[in-house]
C-alpha positions as CSV (number, residue, x, y, z in Angstrom):
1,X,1.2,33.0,0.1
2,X,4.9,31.3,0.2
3,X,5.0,27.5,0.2
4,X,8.4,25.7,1.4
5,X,8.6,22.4,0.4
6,X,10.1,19.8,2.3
7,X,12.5,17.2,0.6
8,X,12.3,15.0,3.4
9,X,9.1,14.4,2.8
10,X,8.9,13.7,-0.5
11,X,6.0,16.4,-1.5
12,X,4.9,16.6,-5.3
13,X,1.4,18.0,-5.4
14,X,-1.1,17.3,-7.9
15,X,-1.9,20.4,-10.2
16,X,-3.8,18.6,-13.3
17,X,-7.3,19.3,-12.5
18,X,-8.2,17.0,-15.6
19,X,-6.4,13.8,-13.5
20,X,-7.7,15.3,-10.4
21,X,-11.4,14.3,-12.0
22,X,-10.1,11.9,-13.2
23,X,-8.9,10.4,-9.5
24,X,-11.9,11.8,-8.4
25,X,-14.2,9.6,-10.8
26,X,-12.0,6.1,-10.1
27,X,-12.3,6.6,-6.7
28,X,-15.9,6.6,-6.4
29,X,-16.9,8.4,-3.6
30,X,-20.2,8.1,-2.3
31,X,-22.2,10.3,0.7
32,X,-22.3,7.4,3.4
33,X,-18.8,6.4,2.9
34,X,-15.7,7.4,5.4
35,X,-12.9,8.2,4.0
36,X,-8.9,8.7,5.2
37,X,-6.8,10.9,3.3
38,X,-3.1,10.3,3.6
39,X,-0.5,12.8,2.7
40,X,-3.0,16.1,1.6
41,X,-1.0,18.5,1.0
42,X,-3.0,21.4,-0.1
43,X,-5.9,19.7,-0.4
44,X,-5.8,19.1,-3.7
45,X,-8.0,16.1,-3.8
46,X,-9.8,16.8,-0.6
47,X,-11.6,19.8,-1.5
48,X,-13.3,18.6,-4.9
49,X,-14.0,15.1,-2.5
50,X,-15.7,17.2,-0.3
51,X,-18.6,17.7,-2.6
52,X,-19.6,14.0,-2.5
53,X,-19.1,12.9,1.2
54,X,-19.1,14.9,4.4
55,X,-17.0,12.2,6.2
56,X,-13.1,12.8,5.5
57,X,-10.1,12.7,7.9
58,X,-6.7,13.5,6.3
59,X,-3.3,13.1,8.0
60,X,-0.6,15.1,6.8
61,X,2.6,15.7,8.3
62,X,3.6,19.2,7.3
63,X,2.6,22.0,10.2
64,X,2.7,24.3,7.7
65,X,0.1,22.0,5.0
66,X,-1.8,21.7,7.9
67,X,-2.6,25.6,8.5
68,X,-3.0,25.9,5.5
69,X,-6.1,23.6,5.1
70,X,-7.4,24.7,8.5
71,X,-7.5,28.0,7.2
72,X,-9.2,26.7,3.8
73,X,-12.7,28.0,3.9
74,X,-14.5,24.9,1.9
75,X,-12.9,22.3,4.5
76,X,-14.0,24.0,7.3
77,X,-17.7,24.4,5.7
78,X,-17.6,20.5,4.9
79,X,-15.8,19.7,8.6
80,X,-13.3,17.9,7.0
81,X,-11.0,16.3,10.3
82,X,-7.5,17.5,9.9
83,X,-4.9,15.6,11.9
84,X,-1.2,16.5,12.5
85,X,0.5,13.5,12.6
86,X,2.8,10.8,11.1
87,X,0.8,8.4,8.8
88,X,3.5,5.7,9.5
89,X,2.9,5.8,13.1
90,X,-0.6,6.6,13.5
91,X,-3.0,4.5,15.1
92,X,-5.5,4.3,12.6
93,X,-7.6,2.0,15.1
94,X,-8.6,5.5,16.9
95,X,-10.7,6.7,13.8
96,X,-11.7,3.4,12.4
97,X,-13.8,2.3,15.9
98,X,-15.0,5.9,16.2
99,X,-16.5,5.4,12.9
100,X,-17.6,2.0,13.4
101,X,-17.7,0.9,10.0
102,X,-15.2,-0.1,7.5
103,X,-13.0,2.9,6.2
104,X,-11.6,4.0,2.7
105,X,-8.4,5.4,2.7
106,X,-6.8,7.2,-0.3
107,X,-3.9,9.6,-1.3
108,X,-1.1,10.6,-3.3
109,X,2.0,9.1,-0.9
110,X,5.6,10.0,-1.0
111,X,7.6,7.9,-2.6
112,X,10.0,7.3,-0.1
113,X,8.1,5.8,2.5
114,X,4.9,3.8,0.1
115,X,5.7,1.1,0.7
116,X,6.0,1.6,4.3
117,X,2.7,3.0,4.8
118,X,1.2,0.2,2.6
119,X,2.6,-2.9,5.0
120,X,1.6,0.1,8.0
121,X,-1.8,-0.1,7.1
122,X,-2.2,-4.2,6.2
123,X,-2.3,-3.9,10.2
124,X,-5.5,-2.7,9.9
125,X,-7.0,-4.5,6.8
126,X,-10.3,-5.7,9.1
127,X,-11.3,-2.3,9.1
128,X,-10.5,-1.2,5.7
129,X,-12.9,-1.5,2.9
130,X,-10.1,-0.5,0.0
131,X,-7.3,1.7,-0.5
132,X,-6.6,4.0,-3.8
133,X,-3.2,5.2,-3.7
134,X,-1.0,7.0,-6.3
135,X,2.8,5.4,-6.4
136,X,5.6,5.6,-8.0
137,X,5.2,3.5,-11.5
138,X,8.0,0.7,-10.4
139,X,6.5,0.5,-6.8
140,X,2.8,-0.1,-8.6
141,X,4.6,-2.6,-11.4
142,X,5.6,-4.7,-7.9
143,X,2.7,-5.1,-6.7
144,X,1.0,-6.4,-9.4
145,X,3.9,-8.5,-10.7
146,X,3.6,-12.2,-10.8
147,X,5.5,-15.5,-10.4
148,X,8.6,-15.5,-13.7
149,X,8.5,-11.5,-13.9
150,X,11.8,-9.7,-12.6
151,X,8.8,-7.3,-10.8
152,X,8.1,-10.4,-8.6
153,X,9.2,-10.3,-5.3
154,X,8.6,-9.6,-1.7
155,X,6.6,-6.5,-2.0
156,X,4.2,-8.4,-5.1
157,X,3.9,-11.6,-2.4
158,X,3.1,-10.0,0.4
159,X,0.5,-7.5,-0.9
160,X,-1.2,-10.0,-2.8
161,X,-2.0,-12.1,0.2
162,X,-3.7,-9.3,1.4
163,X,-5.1,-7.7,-1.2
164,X,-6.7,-7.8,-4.6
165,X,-4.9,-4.8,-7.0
166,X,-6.0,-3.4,-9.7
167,X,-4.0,-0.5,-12.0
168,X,-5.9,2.1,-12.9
169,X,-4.4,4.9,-14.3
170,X,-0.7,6.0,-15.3
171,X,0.2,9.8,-14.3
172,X,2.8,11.4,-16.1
173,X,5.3,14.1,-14.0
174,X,4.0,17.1,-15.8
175,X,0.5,16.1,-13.3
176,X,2.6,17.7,-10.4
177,X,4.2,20.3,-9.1
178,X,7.6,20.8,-8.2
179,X,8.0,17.9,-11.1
180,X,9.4,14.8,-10.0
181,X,11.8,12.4,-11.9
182,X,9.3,9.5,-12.2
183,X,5.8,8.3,-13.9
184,X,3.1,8.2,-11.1
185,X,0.4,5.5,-11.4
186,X,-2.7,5.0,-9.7
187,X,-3.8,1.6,-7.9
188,X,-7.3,0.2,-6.3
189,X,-6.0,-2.4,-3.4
190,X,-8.9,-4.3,-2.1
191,X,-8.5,-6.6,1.2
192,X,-9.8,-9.9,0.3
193,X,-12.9,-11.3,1.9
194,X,-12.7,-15.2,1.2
195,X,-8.8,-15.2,1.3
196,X,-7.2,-18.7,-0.6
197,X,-3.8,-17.7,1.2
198,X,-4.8,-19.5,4.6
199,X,-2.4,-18.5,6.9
200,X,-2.1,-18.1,10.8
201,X,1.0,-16.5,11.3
202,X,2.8,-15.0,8.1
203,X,5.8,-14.5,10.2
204,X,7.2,-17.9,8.8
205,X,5.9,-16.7,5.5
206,X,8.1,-13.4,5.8
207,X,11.5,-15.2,6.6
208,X,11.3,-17.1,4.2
209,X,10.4,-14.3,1.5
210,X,13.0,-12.5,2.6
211,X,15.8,-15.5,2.9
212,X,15.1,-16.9,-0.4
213,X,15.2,-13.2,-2.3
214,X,18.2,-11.7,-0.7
215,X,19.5,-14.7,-2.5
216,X,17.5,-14.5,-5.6
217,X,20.1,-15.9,-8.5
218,X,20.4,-19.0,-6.3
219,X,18.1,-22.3,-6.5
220,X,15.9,-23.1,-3.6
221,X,18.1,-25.8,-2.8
222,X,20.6,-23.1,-2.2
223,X,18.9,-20.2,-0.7
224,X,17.0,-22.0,1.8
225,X,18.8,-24.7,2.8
226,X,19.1,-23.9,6.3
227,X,15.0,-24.3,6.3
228,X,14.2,-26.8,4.0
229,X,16.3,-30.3,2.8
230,X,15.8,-31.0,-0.7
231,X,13.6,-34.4,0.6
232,X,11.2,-31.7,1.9
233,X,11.0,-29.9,-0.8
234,X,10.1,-32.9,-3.1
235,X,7.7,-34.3,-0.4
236,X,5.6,-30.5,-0.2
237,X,6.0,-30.9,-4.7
238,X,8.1,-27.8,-4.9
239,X,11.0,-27.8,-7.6
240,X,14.2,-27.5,-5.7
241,X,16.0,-26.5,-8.8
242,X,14.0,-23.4,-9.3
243,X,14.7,-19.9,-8.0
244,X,12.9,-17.4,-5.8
245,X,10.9,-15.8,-8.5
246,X,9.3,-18.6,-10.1
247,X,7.7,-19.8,-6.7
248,X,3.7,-18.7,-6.7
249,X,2.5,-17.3,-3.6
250,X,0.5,-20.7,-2.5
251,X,3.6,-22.7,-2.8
252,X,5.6,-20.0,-0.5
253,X,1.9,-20.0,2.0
254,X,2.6,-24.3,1.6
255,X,6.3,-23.8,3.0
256,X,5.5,-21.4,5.7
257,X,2.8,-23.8,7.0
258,X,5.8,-26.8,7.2
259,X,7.9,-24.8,8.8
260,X,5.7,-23.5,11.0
261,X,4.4,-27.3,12.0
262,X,7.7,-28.2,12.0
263,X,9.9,-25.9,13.1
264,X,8.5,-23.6,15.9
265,X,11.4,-22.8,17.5
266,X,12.7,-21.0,14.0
């Protein structure tokens, strides 16, 4: 059987049975739980997580993948739901009230579009129990990175006031085949339940993310300045002097709440 891969999509399957287990193992499957596969492939991990639950959708976006797993004998005996569609623009609401319970969704996704399907699914996070996702290793050091690191931006702040992220395993290339050009790494991202990050509306949260790192060499004073004078910044106890990186997450959830009291219009 020929298989044509697609750069487009960004396909590097997993081969390495050991990390496979391993994946397998960190994951933690149990019978009762639902599960989401994004980006199958082959089935690769599907097939060995079909020995430990009998409730698995994947979503893959290949036509060809997807014959190719219909046709897989040991999906069809565990009645694995196979969708054709685009994980980026799939409403994952249709399967998660079906279900009725809170879903775990997992995969190995193309680089190109993570992130994307990361911030995709954070639209869903009330029906979401985790997600266990193998990244690129600079996508995954992002996430985790905190306030002084030059990891720390938009993608760390923003993820983090959704979920709580755990590393849990690096995956070299030689794991995959064709081989890509980058280490893989494996993260746990768990939505929190008692969230500290009170916020109504992170749209104000989002422009200024954005604002004060597409300026990220400059002082606050700087960078947002078309937001903030420096007399609000010194009454809300935030050092205008400082950059965009060395601002924690509560003191950017602080300015949105300002300038969303103050500023609605904005």
């Amino acid at each position: 059987m020929k298989i044509f891969f697609k750069k487009k999509y960004g396909q590097h399957l997993l081969k390495n049975l050991h990390i496979i287990n391993n994946i397998i193992f960190l994951i933690n499957p149990k019978h009762h739980h639902h599960f989401i596969e994004i980006g199958p492939g082959l089935g690769a991990l599907t097939v060995p997580m079909t020995k430990y639950s009998k409730n698995i959708s994947v979503i893959e976006i290949d036509k060809n993948f997807v014959n190719i797993l219909k046709n897989n004998k040991i999906l069809l005996h565990s009645n694995v739901d196979i969708i054709l569609n685009n994980a980026l623009s799939f409403n994952y609401l249709i399967l998660m009230k079906k279900l009725k319970k809170r879903i775990r969704i997992f995969g190995s996704l193309p680089y190109n579009i993570s992130t994307a399907v990361i911030f995709n699914l954070f639209n869903f996070l009330n029906n979401i129990k985790d997600m266990n996702f193998i990244l690129q290793k600079e996508v995954a050091n992002r996430l985790i990175a905190n306030p002084g690191g030059k990891n720390y931006g938009c993608l760390s702040i923003m993820t983090q006031l959704f979920c709580r992220i755990k590393l849990l395993m690096e995956i070299s290339p030689n794991s995959f085949f064709p081989i890509p050009k980058i280490i893989s790494n494996m993260v746990c991202l768990r939505p929190h339940i008692n969230n500290s990050y009170t916020l109504k509306n992170i749209y104000f949260l989002s422009k200024i993310v954005k604002q004060a790192f597409s300026m990220r060499r400059k002082i606050l004073r700087n960078s947002l300045s078309n937001l903030f004078s420096i007399e609000e910044l010194d009454y809300l106890g935030i050092d205008y002097k400082i950059r965009a990186e060395n601002v924690s997450i509560l003191e950017y959830c602080q300015l949105a709440k300002w300038l969303e009291l103050n500023r609605k219009r904005i």
